[in-house]
C-alpha positions as protocol buffer text, in pm:
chain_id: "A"
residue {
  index: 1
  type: UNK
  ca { x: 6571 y: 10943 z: 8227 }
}
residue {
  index: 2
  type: UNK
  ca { x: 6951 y: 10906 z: 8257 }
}
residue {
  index: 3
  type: UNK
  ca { x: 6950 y: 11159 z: 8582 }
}
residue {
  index: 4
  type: UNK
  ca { x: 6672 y: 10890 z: 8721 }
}
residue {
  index: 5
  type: UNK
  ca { x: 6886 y: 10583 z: 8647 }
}
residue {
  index: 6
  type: UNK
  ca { x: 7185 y: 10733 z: 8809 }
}
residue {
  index: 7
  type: UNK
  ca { x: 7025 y: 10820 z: 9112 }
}
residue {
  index: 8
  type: UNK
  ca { x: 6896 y: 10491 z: 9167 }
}
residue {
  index: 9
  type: UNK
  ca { x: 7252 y: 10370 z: 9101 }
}
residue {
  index: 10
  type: UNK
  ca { x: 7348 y: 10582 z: 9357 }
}
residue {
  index: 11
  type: UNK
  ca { x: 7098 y: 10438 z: 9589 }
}
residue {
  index: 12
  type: UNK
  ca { x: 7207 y: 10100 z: 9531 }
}
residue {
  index: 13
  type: UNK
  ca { x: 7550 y: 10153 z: 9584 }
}
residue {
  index: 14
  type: UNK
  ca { x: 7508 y: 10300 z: 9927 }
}
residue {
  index: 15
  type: UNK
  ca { x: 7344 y: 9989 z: 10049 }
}
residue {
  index: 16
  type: UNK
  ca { x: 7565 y: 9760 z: 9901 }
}
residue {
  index: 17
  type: UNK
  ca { x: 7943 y: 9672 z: 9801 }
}
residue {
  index: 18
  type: UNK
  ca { x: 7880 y: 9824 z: 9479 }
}
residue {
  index: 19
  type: UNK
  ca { x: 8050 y: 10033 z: 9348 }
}
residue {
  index: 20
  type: UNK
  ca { x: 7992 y: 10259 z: 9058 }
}
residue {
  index: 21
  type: UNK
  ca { x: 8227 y: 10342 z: 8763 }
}
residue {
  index: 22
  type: UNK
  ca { x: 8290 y: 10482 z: 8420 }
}
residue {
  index: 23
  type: UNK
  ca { x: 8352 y: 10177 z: 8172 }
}
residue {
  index: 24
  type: UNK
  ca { x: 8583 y: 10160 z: 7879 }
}
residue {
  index: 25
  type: UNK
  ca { x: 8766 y: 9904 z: 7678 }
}
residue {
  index: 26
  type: UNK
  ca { x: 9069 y: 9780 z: 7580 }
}
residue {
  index: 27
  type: UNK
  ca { x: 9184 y: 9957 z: 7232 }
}
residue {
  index: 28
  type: UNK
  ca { x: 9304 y: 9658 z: 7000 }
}
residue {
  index: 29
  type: UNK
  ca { x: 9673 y: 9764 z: 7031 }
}
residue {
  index: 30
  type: UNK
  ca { x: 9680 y: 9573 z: 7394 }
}
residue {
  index: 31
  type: UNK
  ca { x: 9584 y: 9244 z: 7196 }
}
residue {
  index: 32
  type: UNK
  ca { x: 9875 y: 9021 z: 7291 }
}
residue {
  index: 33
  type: UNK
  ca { x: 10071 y: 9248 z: 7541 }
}
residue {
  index: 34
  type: UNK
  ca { x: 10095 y: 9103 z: 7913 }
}
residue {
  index: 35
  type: UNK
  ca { x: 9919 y: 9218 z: 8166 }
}
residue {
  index: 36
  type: UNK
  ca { x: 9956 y: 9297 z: 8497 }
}
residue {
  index: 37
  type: UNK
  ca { x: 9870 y: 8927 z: 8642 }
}
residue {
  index: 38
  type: UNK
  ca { x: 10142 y: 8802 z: 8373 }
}
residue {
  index: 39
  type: UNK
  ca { x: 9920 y: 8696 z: 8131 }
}
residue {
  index: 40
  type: UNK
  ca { x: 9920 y: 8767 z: 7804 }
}
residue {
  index: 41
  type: UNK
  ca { x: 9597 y: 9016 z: 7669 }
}
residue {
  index: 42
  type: UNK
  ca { x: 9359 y: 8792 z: 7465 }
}
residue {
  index: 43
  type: UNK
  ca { x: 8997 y: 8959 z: 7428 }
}
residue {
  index: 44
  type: UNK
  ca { x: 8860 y: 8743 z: 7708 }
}
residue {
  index: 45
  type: UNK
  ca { x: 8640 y: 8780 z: 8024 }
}
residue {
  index: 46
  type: UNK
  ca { x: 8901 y: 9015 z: 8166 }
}
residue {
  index: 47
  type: UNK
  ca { x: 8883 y: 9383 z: 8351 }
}
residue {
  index: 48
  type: UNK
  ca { x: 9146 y: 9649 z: 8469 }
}
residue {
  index: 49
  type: UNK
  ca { x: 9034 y: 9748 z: 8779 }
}
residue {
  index: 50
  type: UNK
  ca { x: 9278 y: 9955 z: 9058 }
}
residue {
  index: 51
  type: UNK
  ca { x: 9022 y: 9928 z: 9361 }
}
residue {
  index: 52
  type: UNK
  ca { x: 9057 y: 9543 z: 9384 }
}
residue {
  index: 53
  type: UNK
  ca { x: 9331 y: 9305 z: 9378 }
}
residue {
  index: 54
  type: UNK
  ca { x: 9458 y: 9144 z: 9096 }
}
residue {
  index: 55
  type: UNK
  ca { x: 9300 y: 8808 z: 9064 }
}
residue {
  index: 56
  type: UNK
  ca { x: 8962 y: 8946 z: 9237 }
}
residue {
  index: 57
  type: UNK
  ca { x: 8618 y: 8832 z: 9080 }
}
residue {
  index: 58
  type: UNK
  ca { x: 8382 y: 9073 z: 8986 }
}
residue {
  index: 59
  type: UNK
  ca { x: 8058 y: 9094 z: 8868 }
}
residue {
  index: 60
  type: UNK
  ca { x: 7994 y: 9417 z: 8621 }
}
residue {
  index: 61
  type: UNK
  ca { x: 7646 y: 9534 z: 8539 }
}
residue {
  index: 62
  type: UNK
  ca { x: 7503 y: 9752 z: 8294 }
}
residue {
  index: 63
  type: UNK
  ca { x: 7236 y: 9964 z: 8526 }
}
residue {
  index: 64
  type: UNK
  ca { x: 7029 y: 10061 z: 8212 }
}
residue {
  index: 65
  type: UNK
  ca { x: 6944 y: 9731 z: 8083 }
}
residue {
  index: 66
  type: UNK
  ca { x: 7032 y: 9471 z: 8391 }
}
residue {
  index: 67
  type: UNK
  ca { x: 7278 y: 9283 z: 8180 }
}
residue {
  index: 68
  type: UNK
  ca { x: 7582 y: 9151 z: 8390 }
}
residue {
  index: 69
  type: UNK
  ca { x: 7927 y: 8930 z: 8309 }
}
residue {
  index: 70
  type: UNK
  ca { x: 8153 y: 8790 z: 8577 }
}
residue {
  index: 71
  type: UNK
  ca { x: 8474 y: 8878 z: 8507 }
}
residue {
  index: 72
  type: UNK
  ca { x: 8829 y: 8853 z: 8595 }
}
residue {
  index: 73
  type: UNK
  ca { x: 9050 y: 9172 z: 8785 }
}
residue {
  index: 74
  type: UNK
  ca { x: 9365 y: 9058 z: 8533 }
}
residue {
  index: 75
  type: UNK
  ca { x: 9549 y: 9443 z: 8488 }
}
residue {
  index: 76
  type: UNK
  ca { x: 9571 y: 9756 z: 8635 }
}
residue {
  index: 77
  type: UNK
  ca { x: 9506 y: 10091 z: 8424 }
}
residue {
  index: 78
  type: UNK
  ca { x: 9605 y: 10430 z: 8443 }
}
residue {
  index: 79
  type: UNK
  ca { x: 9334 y: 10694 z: 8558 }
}
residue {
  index: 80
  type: UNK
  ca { x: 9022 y: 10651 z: 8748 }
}
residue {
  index: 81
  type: UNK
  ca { x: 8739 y: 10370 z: 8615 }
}
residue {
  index: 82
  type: UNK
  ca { x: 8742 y: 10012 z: 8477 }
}
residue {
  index: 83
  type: UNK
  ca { x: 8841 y: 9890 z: 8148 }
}
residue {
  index: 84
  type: UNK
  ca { x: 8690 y: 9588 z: 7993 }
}
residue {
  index: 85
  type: UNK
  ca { x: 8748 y: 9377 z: 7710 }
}
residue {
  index: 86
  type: UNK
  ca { x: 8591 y: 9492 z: 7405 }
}
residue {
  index: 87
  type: UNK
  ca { x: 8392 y: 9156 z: 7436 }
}
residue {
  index: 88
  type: UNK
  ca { x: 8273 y: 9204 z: 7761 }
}
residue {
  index: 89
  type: UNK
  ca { x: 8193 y: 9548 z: 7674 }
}
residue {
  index: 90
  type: UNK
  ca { x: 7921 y: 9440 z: 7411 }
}
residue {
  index: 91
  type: UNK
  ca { x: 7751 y: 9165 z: 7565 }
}
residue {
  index: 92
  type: UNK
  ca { x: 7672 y: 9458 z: 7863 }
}
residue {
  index: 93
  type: UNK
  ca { x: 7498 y: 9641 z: 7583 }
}
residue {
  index: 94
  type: UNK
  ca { x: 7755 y: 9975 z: 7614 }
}
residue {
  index: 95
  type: UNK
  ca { x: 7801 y: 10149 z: 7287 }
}
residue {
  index: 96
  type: UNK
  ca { x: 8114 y: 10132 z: 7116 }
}
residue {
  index: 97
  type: UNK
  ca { x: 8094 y: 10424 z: 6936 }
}
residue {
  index: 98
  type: UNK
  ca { x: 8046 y: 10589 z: 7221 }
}
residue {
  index: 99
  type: UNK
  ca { x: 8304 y: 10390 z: 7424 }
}
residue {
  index: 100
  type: UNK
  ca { x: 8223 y: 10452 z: 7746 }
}
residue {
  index: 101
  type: UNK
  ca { x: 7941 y: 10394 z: 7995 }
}
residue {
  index: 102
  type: UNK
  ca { x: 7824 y: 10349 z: 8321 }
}
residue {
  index: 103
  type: UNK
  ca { x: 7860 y: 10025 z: 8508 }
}
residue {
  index: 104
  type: UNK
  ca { x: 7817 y: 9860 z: 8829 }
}
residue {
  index: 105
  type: UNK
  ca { x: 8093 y: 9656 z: 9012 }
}
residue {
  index: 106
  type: UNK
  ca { x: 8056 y: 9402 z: 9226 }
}
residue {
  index: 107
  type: UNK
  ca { x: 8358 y: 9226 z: 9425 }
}
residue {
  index: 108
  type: UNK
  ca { x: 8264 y: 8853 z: 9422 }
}
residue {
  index: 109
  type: UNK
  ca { x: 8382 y: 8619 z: 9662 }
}
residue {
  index: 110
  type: UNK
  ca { x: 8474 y: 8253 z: 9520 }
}
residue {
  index: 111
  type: UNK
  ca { x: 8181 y: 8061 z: 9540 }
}
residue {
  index: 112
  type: UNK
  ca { x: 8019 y: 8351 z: 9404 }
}
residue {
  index: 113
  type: UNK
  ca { x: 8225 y: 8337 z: 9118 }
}
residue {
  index: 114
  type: UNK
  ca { x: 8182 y: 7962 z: 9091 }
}
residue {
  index: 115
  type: UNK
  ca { x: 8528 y: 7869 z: 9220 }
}
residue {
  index: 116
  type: UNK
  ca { x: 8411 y: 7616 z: 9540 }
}
């Protein structure tokens, strides 16, 4: 079942700007740091992502269940992948115990994002 997901997700992202990527989230040591934008780290609607500028819009999706969050490219991480907020992490449905998952991402352009 998981080889048949993945090779649709592989399908997908060869017609598309999608990319895929291996998802994991921010431990709770980062809470309050600053990240790369500046800001400071508050468990928010926020993603590490080295393929996109900072400041980029992206939409993530969970390829196993459909769920999706828009999200902002706020950080930059070491190694290959995207990290989410642990928030952001849950409402896609990825396990936590597991802590890590499969994802699709999605560079948005503004109105996309809802910034017109």
């Amino acid at each position: 079942m998981i080889e048949h997901i993945l090779n649709i997700v592989l399908a997908v992202t060869k017609q598309t700007n999608v990319t895929a990527a291996r998802a994991t989230y921010y431990a709770p040591k980062f809470e309050g740091r600053k990240m790369a934008d500046g800001e400071i780290y508050r468990n928010s609607y926020t993603c590490a992502y080295n393929k996109l500028p900072l400041g980029a819009w992206v939409r993530i999706t969970n390829p196993k269940n459909g769920l999706y969050v828009v999200v902002q490219n706020t950080d930059r991480k070491a190694g290959p992948g995207i990290d989410l907020s642990k928030t952001v992490f849950v409402l896609l449905g990825l396990s936590v115990q597991k802590g890590s998952g499969t994802v699709l991402v999605k560079a948005l352009k503004d109105y996309e994002a809802g910034k017109e």
